[in-house]
Steps between C-alpha positions, in 0.01 A plus 500: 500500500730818364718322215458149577302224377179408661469102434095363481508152676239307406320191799570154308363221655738215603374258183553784244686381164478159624113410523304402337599170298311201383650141411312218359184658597529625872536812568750707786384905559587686754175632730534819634237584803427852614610395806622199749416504890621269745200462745625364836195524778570569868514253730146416575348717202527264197096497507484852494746554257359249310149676488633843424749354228107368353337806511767713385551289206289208450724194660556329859831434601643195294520139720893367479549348141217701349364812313222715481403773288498486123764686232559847579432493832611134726648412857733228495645311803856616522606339774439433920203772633582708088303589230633666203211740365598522116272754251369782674681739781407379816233697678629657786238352716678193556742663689314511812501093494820449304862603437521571117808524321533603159663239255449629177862550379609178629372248286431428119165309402489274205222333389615168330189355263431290263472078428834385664523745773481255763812327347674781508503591847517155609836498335556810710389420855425197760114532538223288403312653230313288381131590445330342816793621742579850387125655355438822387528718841771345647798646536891447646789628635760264338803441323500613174823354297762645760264797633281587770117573316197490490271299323085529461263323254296733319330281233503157355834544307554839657760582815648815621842506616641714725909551615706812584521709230925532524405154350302572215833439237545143701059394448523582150768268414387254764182509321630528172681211558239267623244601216751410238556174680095437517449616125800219386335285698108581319677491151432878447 
């Protein structure tokens, strides 16, 4: 540009300068997948797209309430006839069985670990948690303080959270919040 200023913008993802943070020993950071893919299968096609969703990447579709998959690459239910496809770009395959839509700008993922996490999101939403209801693999579309998210065990004090990222600001203090309330509670 002849005589003007050429500004160099720079991708920030939407939990920069505000994750991570730890209180009283459990841990909030922000997750950040190469990609997000909202698998919905064709009317009639949910086996097939369930068997080329496997062998493109290791995982059958997800039954309501539940997971599959491991870190870095895992298909959560997201809702009626939906899979969301978070780690690796979806193979293009799939779209012979299923309409994919790309998602990956439109939420933040936070993985919130640690002794006490449990306490913490149960001051933050209306599900059972507890170990026997809500095991590792299960996951939930829910409430989450006053927002719509996503919720998915991912160890035995380990849970990724997931709400639009316009509300990234609004998690962290939610969160913030309900860890300091926890950690008064624990003594720390």
């Amino acid at each position: 540009m002849e005589g003007g200023c050429v500004t160099e913008l720079t991708a920030k993802t939407p939990g920069a300068g505000i994750f991570p943070f730890e209180i009283g020993g459990i841990t909030a950071r922000e997750e950040t997948p190469e990609a997000m893919t909202a698998i919905a299968p064709y009317k009639g096609r949910e086996a097939e797209a369930s068997a080329a969703l496997e062998a493109a990447h290791g995982m059958a579709l997800p039954a309501p309430g539940r997971s599959t998959g491991k870190a870095g690459a895992r298909a959560l239910w997201f809702g009626r006839d939906t899979a969301l496809l978070i780690g690796p770009r979806v193979d293009a395959s799939l779209g012979r069985h299923a309409a994919l839509t790309d998602q990956s700008d439109a939420w933040i993922v936070v993985r919130l670990e640690g002794a006490g996490a449990r306490d913490v999101l149960a001051r933050l939403t209306p599900l059972d948690l507890r170990e026997g209801v809500f095991k590792r693999g299960h996951t939930a579309r829910s409430e989450l303080a006053h927002m719509a998210g996503s919720i998915t065990r991912v160890g035995p004090e380990a849970w990724q959270i997931m709400v639009f990222r316009s509300f990234a600001r609004t998690l962290a203090h939610d969160l913030d919040s309900a860890m300091r309330g926890v950690a008064a509670r624990a003594g720390a």
